[in-house]
C-alpha positions as CSV (number, residue, x, y, z in Angstrom):
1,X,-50.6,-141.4,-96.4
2,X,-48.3,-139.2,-94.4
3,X,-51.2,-137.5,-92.4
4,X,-52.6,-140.9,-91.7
5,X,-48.9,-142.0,-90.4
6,X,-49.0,-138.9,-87.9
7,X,-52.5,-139.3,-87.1
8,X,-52.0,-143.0,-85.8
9,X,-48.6,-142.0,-84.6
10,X,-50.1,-139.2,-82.4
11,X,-52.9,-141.6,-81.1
12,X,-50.4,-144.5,-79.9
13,X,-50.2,-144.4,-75.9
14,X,-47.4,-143.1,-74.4
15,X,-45.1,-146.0,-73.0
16,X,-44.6,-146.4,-69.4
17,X,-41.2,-145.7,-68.0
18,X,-39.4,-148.7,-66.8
19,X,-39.8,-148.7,-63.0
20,X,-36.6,-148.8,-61.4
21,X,-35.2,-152.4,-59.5
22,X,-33.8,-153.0,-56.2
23,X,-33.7,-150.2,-53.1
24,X,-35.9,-150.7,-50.5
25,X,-39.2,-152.3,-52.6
26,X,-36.8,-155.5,-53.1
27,X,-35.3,-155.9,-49.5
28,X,-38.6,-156.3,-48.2
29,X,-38.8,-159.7,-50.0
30,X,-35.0,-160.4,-49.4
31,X,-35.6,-160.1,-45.5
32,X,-38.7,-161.6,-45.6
33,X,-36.9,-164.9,-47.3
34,X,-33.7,-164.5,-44.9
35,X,-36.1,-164.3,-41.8
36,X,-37.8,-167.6,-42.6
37,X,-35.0,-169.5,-44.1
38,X,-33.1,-168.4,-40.6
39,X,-36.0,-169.6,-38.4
40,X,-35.9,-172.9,-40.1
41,X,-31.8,-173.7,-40.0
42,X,-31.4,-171.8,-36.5
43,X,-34.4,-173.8,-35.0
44,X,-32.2,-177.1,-35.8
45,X,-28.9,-175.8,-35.1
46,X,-30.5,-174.7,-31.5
47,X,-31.9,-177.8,-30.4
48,X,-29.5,-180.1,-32.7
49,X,-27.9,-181.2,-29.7
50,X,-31.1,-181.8,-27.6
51,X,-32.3,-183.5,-30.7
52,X,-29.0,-186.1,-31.2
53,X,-29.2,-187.0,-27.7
54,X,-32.9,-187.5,-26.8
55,X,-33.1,-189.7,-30.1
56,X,-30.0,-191.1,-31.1
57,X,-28.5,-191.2,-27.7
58,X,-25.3,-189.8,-28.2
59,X,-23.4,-188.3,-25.9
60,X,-20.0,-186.5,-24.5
61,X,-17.1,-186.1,-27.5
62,X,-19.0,-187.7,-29.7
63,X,-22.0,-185.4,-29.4
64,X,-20.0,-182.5,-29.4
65,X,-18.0,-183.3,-32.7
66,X,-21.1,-184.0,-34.5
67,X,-22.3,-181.1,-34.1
68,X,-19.4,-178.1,-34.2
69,X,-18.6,-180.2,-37.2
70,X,-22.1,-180.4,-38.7
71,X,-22.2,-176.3,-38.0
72,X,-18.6,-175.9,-39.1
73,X,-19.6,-177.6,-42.7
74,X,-22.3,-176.0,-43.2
75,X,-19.9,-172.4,-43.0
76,X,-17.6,-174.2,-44.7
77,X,-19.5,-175.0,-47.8
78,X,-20.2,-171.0,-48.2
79,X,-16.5,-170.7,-50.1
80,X,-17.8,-173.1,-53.0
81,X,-21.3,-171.6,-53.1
82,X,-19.5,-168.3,-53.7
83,X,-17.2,-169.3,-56.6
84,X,-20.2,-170.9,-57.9
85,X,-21.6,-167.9,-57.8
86,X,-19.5,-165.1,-59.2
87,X,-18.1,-167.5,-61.4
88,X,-20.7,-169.6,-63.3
89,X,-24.6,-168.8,-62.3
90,X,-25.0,-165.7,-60.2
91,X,-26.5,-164.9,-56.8
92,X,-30.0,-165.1,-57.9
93,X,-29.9,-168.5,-59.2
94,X,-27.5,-169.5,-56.9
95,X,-30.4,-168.6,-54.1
96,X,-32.7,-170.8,-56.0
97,X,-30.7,-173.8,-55.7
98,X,-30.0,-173.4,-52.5
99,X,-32.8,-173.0,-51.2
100,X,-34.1,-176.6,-53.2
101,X,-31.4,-179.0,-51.5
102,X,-32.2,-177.0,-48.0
103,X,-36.0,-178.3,-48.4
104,X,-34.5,-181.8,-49.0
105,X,-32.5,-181.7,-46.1
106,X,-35.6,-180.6,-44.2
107,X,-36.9,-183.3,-45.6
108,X,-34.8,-185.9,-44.5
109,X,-34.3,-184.8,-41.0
110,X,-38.1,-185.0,-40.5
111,X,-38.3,-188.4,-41.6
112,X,-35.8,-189.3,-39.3
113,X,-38.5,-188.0,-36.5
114,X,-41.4,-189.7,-37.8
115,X,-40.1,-193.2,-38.9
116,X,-38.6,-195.2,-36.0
117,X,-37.0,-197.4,-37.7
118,X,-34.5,-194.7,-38.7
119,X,-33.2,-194.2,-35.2
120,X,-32.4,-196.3,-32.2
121,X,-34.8,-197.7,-29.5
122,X,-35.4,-194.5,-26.8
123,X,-33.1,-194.6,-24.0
124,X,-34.8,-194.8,-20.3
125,X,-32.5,-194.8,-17.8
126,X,-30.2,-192.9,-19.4
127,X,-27.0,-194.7,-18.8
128,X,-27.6,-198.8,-21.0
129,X,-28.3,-196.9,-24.0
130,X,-28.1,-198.6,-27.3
131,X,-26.1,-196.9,-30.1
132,X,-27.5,-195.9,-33.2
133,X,-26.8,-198.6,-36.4
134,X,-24.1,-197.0,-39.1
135,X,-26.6,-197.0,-41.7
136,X,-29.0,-195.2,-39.3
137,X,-26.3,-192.9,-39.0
138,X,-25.3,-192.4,-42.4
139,X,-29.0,-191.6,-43.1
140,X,-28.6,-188.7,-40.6
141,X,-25.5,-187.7,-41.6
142,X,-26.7,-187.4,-45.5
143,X,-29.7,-184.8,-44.2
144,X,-27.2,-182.8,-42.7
145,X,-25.3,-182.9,-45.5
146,X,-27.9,-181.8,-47.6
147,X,-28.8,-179.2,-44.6
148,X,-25.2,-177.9,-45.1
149,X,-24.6,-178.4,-48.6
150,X,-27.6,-175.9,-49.2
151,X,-26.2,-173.5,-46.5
152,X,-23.2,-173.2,-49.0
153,X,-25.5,-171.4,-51.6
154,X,-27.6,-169.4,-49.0
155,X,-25.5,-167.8,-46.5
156,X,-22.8,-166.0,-48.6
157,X,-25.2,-165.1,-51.2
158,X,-28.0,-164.1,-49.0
159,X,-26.2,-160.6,-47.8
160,X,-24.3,-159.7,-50.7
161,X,-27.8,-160.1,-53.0
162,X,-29.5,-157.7,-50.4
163,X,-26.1,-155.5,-50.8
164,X,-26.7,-155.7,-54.9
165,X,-29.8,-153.8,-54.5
166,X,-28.2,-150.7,-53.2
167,X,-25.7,-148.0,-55.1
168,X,-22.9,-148.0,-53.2
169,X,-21.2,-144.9,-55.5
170,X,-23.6,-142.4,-53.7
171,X,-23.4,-141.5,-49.8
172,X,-27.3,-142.0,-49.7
173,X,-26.6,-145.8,-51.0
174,X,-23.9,-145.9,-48.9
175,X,-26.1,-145.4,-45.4
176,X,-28.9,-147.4,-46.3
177,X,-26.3,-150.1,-47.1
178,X,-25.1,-150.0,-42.9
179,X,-29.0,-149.8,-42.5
180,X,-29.7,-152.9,-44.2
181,X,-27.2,-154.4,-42.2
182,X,-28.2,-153.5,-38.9
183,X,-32.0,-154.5,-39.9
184,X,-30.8,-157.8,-41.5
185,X,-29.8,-158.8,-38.5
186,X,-32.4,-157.7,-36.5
187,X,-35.4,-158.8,-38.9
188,X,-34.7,-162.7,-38.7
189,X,-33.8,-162.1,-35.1
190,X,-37.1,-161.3,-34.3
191,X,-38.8,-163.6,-36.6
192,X,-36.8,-166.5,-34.9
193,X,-37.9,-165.1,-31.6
194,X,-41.4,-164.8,-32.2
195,X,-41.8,-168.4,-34.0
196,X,-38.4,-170.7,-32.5
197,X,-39.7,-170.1,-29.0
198,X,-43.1,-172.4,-30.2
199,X,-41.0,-174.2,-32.5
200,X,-38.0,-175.4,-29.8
201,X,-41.2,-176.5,-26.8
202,X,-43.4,-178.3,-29.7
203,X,-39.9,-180.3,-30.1
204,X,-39.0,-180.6,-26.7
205,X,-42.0,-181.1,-25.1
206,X,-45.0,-182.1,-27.9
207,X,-43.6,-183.4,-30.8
208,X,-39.9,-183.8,-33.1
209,X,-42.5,-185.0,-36.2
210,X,-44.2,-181.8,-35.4
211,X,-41.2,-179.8,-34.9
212,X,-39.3,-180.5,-37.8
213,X,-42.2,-180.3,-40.2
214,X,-42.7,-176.5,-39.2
215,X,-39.2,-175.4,-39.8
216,X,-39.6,-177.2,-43.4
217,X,-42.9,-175.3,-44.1
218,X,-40.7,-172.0,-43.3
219,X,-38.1,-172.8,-45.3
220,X,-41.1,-173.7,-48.2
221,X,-42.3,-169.9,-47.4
222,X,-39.1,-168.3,-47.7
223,X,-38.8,-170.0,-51.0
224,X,-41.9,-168.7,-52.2
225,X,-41.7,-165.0,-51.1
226,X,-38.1,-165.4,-52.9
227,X,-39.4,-166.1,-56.4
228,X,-42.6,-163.5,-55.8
229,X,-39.9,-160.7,-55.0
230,X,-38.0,-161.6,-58.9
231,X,-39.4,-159.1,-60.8
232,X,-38.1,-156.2,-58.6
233,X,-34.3,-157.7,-57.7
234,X,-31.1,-156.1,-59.6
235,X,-29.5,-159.5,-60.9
236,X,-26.1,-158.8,-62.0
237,X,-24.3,-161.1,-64.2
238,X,-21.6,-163.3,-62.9
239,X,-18.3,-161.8,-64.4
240,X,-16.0,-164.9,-63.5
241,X,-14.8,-165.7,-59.7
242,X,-12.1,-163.8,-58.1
243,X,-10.6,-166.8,-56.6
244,X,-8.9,-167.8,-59.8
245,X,-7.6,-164.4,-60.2
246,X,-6.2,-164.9,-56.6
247,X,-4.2,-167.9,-57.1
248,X,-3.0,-166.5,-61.0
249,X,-1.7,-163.3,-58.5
250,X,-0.1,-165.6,-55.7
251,X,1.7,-167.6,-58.4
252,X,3.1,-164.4,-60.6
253,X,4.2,-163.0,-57.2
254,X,6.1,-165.8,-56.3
255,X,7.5,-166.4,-59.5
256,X,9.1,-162.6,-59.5
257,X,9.9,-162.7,-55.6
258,X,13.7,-162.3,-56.6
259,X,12.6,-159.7,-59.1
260,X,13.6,-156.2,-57.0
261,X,10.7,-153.9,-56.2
262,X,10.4,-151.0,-58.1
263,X,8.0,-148.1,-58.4
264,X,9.2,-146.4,-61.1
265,X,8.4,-150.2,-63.4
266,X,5.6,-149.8,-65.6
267,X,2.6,-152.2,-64.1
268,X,-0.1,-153.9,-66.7
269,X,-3.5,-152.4,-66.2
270,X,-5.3,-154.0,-68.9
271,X,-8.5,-155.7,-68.0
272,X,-10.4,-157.7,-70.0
273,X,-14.1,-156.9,-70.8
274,X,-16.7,-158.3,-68.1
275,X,-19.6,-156.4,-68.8
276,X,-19.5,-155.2,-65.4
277,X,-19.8,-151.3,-64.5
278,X,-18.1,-151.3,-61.3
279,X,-15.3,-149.2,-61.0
280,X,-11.9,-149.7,-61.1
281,X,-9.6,-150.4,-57.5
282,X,-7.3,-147.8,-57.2
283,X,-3.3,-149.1,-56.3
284,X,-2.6,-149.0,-52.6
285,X,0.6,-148.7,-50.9
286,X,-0.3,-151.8,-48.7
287,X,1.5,-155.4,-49.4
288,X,3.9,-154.3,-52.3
289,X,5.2,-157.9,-52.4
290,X,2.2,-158.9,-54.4
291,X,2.6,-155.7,-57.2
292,X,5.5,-158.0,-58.4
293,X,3.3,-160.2,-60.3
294,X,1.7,-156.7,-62.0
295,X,5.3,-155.5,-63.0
296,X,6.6,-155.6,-66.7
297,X,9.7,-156.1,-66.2
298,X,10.1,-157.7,-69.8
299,X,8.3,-156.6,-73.2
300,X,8.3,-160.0,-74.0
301,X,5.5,-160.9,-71.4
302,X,3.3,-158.8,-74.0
303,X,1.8,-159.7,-77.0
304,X,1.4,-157.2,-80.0
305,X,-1.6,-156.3,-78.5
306,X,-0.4,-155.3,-75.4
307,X,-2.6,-158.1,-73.1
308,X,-0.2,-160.5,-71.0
309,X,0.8,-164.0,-72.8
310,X,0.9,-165.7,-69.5
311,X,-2.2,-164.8,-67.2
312,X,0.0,-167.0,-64.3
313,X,3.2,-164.6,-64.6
314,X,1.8,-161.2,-65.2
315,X,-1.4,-160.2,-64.1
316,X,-3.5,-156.7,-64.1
317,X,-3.3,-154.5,-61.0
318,X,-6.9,-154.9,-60.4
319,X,-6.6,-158.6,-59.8
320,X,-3.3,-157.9,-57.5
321,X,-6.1,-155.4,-55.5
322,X,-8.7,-157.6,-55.5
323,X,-6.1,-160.5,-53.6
324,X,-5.0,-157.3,-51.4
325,X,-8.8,-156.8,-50.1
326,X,-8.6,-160.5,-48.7
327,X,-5.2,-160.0,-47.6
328,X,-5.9,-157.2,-45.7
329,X,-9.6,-158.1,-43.6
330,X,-7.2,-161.7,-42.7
331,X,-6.2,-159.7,-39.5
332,X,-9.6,-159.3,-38.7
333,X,-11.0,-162.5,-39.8
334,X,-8.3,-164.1,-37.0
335,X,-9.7,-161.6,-34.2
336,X,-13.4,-162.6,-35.3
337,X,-12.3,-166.5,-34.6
338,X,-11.8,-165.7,-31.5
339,X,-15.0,-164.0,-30.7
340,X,-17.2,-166.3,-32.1
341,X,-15.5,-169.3,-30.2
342,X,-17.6,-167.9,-27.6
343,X,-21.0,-168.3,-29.6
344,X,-20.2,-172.3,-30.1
345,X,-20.3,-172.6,-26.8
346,X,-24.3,-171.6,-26.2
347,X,-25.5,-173.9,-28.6
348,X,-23.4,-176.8,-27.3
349,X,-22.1,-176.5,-23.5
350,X,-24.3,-173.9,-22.6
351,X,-27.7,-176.6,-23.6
352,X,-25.6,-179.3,-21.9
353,X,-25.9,-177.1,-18.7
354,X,-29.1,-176.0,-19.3
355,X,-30.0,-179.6,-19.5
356,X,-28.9,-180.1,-16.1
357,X,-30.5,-177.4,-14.1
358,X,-34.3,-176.8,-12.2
359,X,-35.8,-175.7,-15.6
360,X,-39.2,-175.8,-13.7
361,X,-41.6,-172.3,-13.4
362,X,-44.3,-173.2,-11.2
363,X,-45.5,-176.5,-10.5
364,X,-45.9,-178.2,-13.7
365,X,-44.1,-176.1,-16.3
366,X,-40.4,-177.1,-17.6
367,X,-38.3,-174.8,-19.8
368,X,-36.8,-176.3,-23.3
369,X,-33.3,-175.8,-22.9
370,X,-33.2,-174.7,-26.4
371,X,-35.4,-171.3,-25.2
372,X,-31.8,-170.3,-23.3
373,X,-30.6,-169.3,-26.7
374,X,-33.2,-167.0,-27.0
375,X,-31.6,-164.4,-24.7
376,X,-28.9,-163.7,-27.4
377,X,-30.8,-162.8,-29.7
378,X,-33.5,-160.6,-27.6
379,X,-30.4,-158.7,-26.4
380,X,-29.0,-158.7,-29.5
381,X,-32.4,-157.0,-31.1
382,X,-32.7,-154.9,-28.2
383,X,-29.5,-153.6,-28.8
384,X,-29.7,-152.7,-32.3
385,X,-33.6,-151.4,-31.8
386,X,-31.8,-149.1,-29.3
387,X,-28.6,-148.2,-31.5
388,X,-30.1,-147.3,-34.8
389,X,-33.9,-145.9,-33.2
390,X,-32.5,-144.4,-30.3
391,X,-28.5,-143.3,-29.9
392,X,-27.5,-142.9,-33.3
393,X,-30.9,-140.2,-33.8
394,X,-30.4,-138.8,-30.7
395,X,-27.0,-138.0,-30.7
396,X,-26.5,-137.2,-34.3
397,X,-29.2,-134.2,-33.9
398,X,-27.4,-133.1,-31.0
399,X,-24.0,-133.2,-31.9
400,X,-24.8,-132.3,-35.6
401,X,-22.9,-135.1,-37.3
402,X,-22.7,-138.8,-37.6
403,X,-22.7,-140.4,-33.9
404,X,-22.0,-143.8,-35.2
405,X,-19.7,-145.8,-33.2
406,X,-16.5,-146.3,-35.5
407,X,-15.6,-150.1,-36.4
408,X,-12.6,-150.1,-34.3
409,X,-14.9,-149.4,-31.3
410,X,-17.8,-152.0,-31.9
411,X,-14.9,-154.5,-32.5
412,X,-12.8,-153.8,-29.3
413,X,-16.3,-153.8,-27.2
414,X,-17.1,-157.4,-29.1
415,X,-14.1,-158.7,-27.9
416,X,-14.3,-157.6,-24.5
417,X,-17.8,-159.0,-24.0
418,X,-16.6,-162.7,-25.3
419,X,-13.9,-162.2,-22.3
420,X,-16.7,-161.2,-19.4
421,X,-19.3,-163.6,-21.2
422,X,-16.5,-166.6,-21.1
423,X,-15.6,-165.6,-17.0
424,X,-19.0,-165.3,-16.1
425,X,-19.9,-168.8,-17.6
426,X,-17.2,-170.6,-15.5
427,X,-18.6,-168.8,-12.0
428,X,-22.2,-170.1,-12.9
429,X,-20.9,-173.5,-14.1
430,X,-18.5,-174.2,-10.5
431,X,-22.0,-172.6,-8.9
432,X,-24.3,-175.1,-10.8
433,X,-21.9,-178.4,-10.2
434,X,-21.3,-177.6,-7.1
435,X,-25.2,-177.1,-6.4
436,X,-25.4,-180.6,-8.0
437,X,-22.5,-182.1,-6.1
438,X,-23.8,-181.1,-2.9
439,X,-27.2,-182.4,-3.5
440,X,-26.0,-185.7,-4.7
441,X,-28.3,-185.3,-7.9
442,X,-27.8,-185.1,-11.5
443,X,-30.2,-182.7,-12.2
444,X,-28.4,-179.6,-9.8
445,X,-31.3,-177.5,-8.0
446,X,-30.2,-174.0,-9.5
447,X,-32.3,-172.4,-11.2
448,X,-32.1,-172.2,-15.0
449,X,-32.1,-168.5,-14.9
450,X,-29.0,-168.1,-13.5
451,X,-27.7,-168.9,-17.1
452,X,-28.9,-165.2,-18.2
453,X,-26.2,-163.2,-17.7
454,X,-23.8,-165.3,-20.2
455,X,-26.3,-165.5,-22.5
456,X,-26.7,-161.3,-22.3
457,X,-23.1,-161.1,-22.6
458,X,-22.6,-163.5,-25.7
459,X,-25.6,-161.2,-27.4
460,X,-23.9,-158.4,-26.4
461,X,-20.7,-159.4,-28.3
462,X,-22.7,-160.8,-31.5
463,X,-24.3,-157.2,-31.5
464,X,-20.7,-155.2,-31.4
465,X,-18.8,-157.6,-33.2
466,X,-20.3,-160.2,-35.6
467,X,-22.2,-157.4,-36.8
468,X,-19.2,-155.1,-37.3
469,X,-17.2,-158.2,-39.0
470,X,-20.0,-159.0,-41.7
471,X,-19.9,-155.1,-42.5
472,X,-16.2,-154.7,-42.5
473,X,-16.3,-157.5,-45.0
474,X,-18.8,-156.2,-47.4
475,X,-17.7,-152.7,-47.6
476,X,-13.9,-153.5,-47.3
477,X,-14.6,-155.3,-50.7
478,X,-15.6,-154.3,-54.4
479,X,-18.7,-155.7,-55.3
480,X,-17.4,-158.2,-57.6
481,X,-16.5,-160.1,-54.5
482,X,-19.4,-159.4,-52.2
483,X,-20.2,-162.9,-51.8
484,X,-16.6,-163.6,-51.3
485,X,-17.1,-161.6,-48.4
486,X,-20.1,-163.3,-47.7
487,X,-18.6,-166.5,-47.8
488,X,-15.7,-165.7,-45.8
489,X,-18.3,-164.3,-42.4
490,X,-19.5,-167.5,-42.5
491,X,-16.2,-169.4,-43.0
492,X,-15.0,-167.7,-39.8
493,X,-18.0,-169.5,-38.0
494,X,-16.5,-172.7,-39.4
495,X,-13.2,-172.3,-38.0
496,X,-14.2,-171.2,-34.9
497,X,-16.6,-174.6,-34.7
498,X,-13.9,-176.9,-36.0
499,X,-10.8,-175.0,-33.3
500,X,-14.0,-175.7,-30.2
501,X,-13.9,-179.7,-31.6
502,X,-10.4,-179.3,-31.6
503,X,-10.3,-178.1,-27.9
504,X,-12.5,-180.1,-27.0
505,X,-10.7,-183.1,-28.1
506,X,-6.9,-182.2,-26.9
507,X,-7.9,-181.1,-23.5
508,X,-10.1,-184.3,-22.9
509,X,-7.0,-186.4,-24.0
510,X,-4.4,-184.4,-22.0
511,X,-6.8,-183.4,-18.9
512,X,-7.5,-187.9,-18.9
513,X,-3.8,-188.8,-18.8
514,X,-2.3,-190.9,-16.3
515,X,-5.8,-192.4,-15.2
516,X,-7.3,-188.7,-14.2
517,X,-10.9,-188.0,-14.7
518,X,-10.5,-185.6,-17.6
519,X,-12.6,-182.0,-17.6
520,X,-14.8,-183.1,-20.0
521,X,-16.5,-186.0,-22.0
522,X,-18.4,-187.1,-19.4
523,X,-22.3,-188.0,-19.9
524,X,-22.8,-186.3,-16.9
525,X,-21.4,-182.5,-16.6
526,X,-21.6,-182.8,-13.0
527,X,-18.2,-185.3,-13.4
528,X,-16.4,-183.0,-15.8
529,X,-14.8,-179.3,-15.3
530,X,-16.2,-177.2,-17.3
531,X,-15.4,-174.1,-15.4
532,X,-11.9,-174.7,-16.1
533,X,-12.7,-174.8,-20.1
534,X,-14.6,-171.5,-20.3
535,X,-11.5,-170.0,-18.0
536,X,-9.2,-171.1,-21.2
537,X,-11.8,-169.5,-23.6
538,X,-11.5,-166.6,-21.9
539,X,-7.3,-166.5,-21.7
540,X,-7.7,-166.8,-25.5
541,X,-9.8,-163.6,-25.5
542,X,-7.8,-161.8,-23.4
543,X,-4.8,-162.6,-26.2
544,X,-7.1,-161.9,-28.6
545,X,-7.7,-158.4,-27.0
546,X,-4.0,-157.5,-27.2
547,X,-3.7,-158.9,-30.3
548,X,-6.8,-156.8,-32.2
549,X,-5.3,-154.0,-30.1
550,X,-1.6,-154.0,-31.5
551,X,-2.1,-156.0,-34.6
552,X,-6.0,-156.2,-36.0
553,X,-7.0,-152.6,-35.3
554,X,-4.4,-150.8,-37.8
555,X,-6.1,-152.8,-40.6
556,X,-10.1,-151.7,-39.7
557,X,-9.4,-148.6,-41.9
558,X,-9.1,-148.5,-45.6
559,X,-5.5,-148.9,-47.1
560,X,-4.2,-145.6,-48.6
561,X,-4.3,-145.3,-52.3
562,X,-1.1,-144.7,-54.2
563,X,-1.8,-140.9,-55.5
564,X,-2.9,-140.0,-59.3
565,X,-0.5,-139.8,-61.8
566,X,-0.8,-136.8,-64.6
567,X,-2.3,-137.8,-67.4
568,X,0.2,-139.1,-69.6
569,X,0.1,-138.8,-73.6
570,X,-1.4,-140.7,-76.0
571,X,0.2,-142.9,-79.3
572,X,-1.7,-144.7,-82.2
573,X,-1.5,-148.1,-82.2
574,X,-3.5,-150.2,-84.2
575,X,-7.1,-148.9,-83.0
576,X,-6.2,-148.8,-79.3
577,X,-4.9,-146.2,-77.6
578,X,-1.7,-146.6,-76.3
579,X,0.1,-144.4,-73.5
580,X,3.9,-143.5,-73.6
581,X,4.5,-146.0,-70.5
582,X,3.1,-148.9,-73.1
583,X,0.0,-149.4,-71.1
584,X,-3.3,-150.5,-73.4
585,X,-6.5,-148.9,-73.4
586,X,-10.0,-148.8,-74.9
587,X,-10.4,-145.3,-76.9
């Protein structure tokens, strides 16, 4: 019997090791499904407002509103799909259901194309247009909704899943992490390039029916090559949202803001079992207001087992870090507002302008003004081809050490580029009116290309900056809160779209007082001063240059960490291990 046992023993098959998940193998499908899933919700959200006013015949404000708003919700919705996220269902399945409402919104906004009866009667003449119904509208407004309410499970999830499947605790995980940055963004660049261009003239110039159902059937494929890639993803568990934490640190720290600061106080650095193996945030010596609600300053806040009675009046240090991390990228977050005030602008103004230029090559011909976009993102892939093939290889074998440009740079060039991009617009724009003025036509005889060099310059600063923002967010925080990070690239984008409808709306108030003609509004730009806007844009940059410069820039490194204390003996207590400060630990 025992020979036979080793005999069959000896003759089972050796088992296969476990191939390892994530690296490299699984970004291939995560950029595959971000590149198509972009194609589909930037090829809306660059000819949205061609869209609303060939076929619903809106116009000035209201045009405007609807969509910085639209764009600003949709960014907006990121911060519940990332407490969603950490807290309840994870990042994977959070993808899923994303991507499911998305392909309803799709949906709906193609069946706004192809049934007429869903929109108003097309406008001719431009100027007796009738207004869309309110339940045509709220038909409109609920695909959007959708559109934006599955943003809020994409976006902020969609970098920090691709950031999951790196270790971050090596240097080698640590490059290929800025690597997968750089190529994230460059990836669905160049898939939008090669497919909007076909996708904004079929809508423009063929078919909206046509148009729309494309950008659906991408978002389909980017579903699918999501759930092919599942096998090879690392999925990690949600361990509970960090949000909560933040408010439970806010409160403790106001509740002890009389309670004098003191180092030498012991601070509670119990945490609770997660499951999680990430490590441990280290005390800083930044914002030592919020260590109050970390401080024992009682024995009675304990129970006998050394864990805080009252989670909302003392709290562990690592969930006083974890509010630190947000407080301390807020400086940033303000200086990104500014910069991507600059971006609203192309998909709103700059198509209005577009709109209203010789968009004619040849004889027959006519450019989509939604192709003007394009030039952002070609020099922003150009750019980054150039940066990571070309200067960083270059230089680095050269100089024998890292050539990267440091964040502070690639921040300070961002902001300078909204500034030149913002100045530049308003030459073209006074150019373009007064080409129209002169000509007594609506349609002004410059040439569309004369729109380039704004568009270079806004790509320019989406290349330094946006790109240094989204990695200053995801490496400035622990990986429990990547898609807090996430959620908060995309909440800037909100802002900055809901501070342009704000502009937008106090200066055509202030600029139409007193019977005036106000700067803008207008149906027809050629009426309005938009020069004068993009000058204001571009005071608020310079501001925001002296402000990143004095302010923003001493917070782009990482905050100091309070040095290591000796090791500190050890007492019995009832099968934990408890030091002679009183703190609790596993043993």
């Amino acid at each position: 019997m025992e020979s036979g046992r080793h005999s069959s023993a000896a003759m089972e098959e050796p088992k296969t090791p476990t191939r390892k998940k994530g690296g490299w193998k699984s970004i291939k499908y995560i950029i595959g499904n971000e590149s198509f899933e972009k194609l589909a919700s930037i090829s809306l959200i660059m000819n949205m407002t061609v869209y609303l006013q060939s076929n619903y015949n809106m116009n000035g404000i209201f045009l405007i509103s609807v969509v910085t708003i639209w764009m600003g919700t949709s960014n907006l919705s990121t911060l519940a799909g990332a407490f969603i996220s950490d807290a309840y269902i994870g990042r994977f399945l959070t993808l899923f259901l994303g991507s499911i409402v998305s392909l309803l919104g799709m949906g709906m906004m193609t069946l706004t194309a192809g049934v007429p009866h869903l929109r108003p009667p097309k406008c001719t003449d431009g100027i007796n247009c009738m207004q869309p119904e309110n339940w045509q509208l709220a038909f409109l407004f609920a695909g959007l909704g959708l559109l934006a309410l599955g943003a809020g499970g994409l976006r902020p999830c969609g970098i920090a899943f691709g950031a999951d499947q790196f270790d971050t605790t090596t240097s080698k995980g640590k490059k290929q992490l800025e690597s997968f940055f750089n190529l994230w963004y460059l990836s669905f660049t160049l898939a939008i390039l090669v497919a909007l261009t076909g996708v904004v003239y079929i809508q423009t110039n063929i078919s909206w029916v046509i148009g729309f159902a494309v950008p659906t059937a991408c978002l389909l494929s980017s579903f699918i090559i999501f759930l092919i890639g599942r096998h090879t993803y690392v999925m990690k568990k949600p361990v509970g949202s960090v949000l909560s934490d933040i408010v439970k640190v806010i409160v403790a720290s106001i509740r002890k803001r009389k309670i004098p600061y003191d180092d030498e106080l012991r601070y509670s650095l119990y945490q609770e079992e997660s499951g999680s193996k990430e490590h441990n945030l280290a005390r800083t010596q930044r914002f030592k207001c919020l260590d109050k609600a970390a401080m024992i300053v009682d024995s009675s806040e304990l129970n006998s087992t050394g864990v805080a009675k009252s989670k909302w009046r003392l709290c562990n240090v690592q969930q006083v870090e974890n509010l630190k991390c947000v407080v301390g990228i807020l400086p940033i977050w303000v200086s990104g507002i500014g910069c991507m005030l600059v971006n609203d602008q192309q998909t709103t103004f700059g198509i209005l302008q577009a709109i209203q230029m010789n968009r004619t090559i040849g004889s027959k011909f006519m450019i989509p003004p939604g192709w003007m976009t394009e030039i952002s993102m070609i020099t922003l892939s150009i750019w980054i081809f150039v940066y990571e093939g070309i200067y960083i290889r270059k230089l680095t074998k050269f100089f024998k050490k890292d050539a990267r440009l440091t964040m502070a740079m690639r921040f300070r060039i961002g902001i300078i580029m909204s500034i030149l991009c913002m100045v530049t617009a308003g030459i073209i724009e006074r150019k373009r009116r007064d080409s129209a003025l002169n000509n007594k036509t609506y349609v002004a005889p410059l040439h569309i290309s004369w729109l380039i060099p704004q568009l270079v310059l806004s790509g320019l600063m989406e290349a330094f900056d946006n790109v240094a923002m989204m990695e200053f967010f995801t490496t400035r925080m622990p990986e429990s809160m990547r898609t807090i990070a996430g959620a908060i690239f995309f909440i800037t984008l909100s802002i900055s779209s809901y501070l342009n409808t704000l502009m937008v709306n106090i200066i055509h108030k202030l600029t139409g007082m007193n019977g005036r003609t106000p700067w803008l509004g207008s149906h027809d730009l050629n009426n309005n001063r938009l020069d004068y806007y993009y000058y204001i844009i571009a005071g608020f940059g310079v501001l925001n240059l002296i402000y990143f410069t004095f302010v923003g820039s001493k917070y782009v490194a990482p905050a100091k960490v309070i040095g290591v204390e000796e090791e500190l003996p050890q007492v019995e207590d009832g099968g934990r291990g408890k030091n002679a400060l009183g703190d609790y630990h596993e043993v």
